[in-house]
C-alpha positions, 0 to 999 in steps of 0.5 A: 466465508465466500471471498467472492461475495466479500470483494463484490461488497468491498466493489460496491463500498469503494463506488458510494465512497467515491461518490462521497469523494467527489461531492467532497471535492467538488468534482463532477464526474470521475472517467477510467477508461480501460481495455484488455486490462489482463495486459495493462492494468490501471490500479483502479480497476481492483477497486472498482470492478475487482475483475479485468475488463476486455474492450474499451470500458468506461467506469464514471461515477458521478458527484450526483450518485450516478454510477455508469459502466459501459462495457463490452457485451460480453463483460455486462453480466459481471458487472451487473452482478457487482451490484455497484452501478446504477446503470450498465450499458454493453456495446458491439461495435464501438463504445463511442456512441453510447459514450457520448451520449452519456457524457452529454447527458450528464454535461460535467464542468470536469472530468477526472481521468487517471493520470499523476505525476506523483503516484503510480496508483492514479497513474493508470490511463495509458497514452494510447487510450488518453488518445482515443478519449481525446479524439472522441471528445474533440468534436465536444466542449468535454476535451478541454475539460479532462483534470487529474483524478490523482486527489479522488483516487489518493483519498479512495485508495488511502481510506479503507472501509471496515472490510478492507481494514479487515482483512489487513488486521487479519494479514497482519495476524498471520503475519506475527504468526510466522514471525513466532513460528520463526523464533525458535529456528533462529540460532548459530550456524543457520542461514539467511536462505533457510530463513526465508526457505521457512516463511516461503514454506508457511506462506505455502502451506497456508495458501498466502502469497508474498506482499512483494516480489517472491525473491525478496519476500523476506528481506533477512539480514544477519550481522554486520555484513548482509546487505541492508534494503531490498536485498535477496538472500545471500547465504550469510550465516548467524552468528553469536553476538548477531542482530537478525532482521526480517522485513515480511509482509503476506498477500491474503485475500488480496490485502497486505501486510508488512512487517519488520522484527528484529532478534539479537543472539547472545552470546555464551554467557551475556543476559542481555544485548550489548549497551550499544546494541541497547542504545541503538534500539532505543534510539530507533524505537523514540523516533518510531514513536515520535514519528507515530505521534505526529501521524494524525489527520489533517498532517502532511506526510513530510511533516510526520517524517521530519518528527521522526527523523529529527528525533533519530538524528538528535539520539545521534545516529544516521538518518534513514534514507527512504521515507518513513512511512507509507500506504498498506492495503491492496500492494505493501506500497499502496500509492497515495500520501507518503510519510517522507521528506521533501525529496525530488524522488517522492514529488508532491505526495509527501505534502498530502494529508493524512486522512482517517481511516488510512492504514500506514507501515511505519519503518526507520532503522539503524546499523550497529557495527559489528553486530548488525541491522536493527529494523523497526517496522509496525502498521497502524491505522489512523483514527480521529485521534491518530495513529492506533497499531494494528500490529503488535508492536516490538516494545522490546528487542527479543533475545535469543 
């Protein structure tokens, strides 16, 4: 397969899409606006170019079809090559010429450019370049006229085409792959660290990468004294009677998963795991399905959370402190609409709707003393009738 090839057409799937978004919304002409992106990257560029841009580059894209790129000359033949936009334009000197003319051309009502106090994935229009945008169009009416095109990138973003979803279903794949080849190195005397030596070691051998950072990437946690979140490795050892969680996700052709599975190891002579170990699962898994049976289109986020929290709570354990779900695609976090409560931290994100064809983690879990962390995480991709997995899900604590 030429990935090459594929990213170019996932370019030009993400340009008719927004195209669609803004005719949707009733927006006129969305603006992002970059330079020497190798440095600072808005998130948008991967969508709408897949490659870094060197000078002052603006991509609009307008409700009428029109898609326009004005770059640096040097930058042009790529473009050109992406076979997303309708017109590309290079420059030598300044773009503000060129730029001008097309703005008053196309005479927008508004102009959505990057920028969001909610989501960092529509937050990418640095200070420095908003500035050099507003002086430009200060001697125009357009000055007045800049909006926030946090709504057209959550809905870009969160919708994935049939190619983005994909190359996800296929991480995800790889994904319960290792946690099978995992499996039988589980057992007494091992350690948290020679559990994620062994996933570093297959994403290695089969030319992944991690979904988050290297160092946390697995998250693993044995027994009852292990930190629980985003914690390294410590070199606690498994014993007898432990629960064993690890949260994993793989980079693969520049899409995500991330994935939590959960073992207990019995100890001599027990056929099963503890009733309160069996409890706490069961409990955990309810609220996972109840929050999964909320998840359909049209949904807030808080109001998917607050199902599966207040089913967790009612069993009579804790609740979580972190939201109960979020995007998956391009980051293991990939801005957007939140499945969480209504907490100052995650702003208005979590009041956003669920659309079709967004790909979600959900994730909730809970401690059980004495033997550990139970964490239940799956991916699924929401369809007109809800939430259908992508993941194999863990119907059943696996035992060793």
């Amino acid at each position: 397969m030429n990935h090459t090839f594929e990213a170019a057409s996932i370019v030009r799937e993400k340009a008719e899409q927004a195209v669609q978004i803004l005719q949707e919304q009733g927006t006129d002409l969305w603006l992002t606006f970059v330079r020497e992106t190798p440095q600072v990257k808005d998130p948008v560029v991967d969508l709408l170019v897949g490659f870094h841009l060197t000078w002052a580059s603006a991509l609009l894209i307008h409700r009428n079809g029109e898609r326009i790129a004005i770059v640096g000359r040097y930058d042009v033949p790529n473009v050109e090559r992406l076979g997303a936009y309708t017109h590309v334009e290079g420059y030598d000197q300044s773009i503000q010429e060129v730029f001008l003319e097309t703005i008053k051309r196309l005479k927008p009502r508004q102009i959505a450019v990057n920028y969001s106090e909610n989501d960092p994935s529509a937050d990418g229009l640095t200070y420095g370049m908003f500035r050099y945008l507003s002086r430009m169009l200060a001697p125009t009416p357009y000055c007045s006229r800049l909006v926030s095109a946090e709504p057209i990138i959550c809905s870009l973003r969160g919708c994935k085409t049939p190619t983005e979803l994909a190359l996800i279903r296929a991480a995800v794949a790889r994904t319960e792959e290792a946690f099978e080849l995992l499996t039988p190195l589980l057992r007494p005397g091992v350690t948290d660290l020679e559990i994620a030596d062994f996933l570093h070691k297959y994403l290695e051998e089969q030319g992944y990468e991690s979904a988050w950072e290297w160092e946390y990437c697995p998250v693993v946690t044995v027994g009852p004294d292990s930190d629980i979140g985003h914690a390294m490795p410590a070199g606690h050892r498994v014993s007898a009677g432990n629960l064993i969680q690890v949260d994993f996700g793989i980079s693969r052709y520049g899409f995500v998963s991330d994935l939590q599975r959960t073992w207990y190891l019995r100890k001599r002579g027990e056929k099963d795991a503890p009733e309160k170990v069996r409890r706490a699962w069961e409990a955990a898994t309810a609220a996972l399905e109840a929050g999964r049976a909320a998840l359909k289109p049209g949904v807030t986020g808080a109001e998917v959370d607050a199902a599966a929290r207040s089913t967790l709570v009612a069993a009579g354990y804790p609740e979580y402190l972190h939201a109960f779900g979020h995007h998956i695609g391009r980051n293991a976090h990939d801005g957007a609409t939140i499945l969480g409560p209504t907490w100052e931290r995650y702003g208005n994100s979590v009041k956003l709707p669920i659309e079709e064809g967004n790909v979600f983690a959900i994730e909730l879990g809970v401690a059980v003393p004495g033997h550990g962390y139970i964490g239940r995480e799956e991916n699924v991709v929401i369809t007109a009738q809800g939430a259908e997995y992508i993941s194999q899900p863990e119907d059943e604590l696996w035992l060793i």
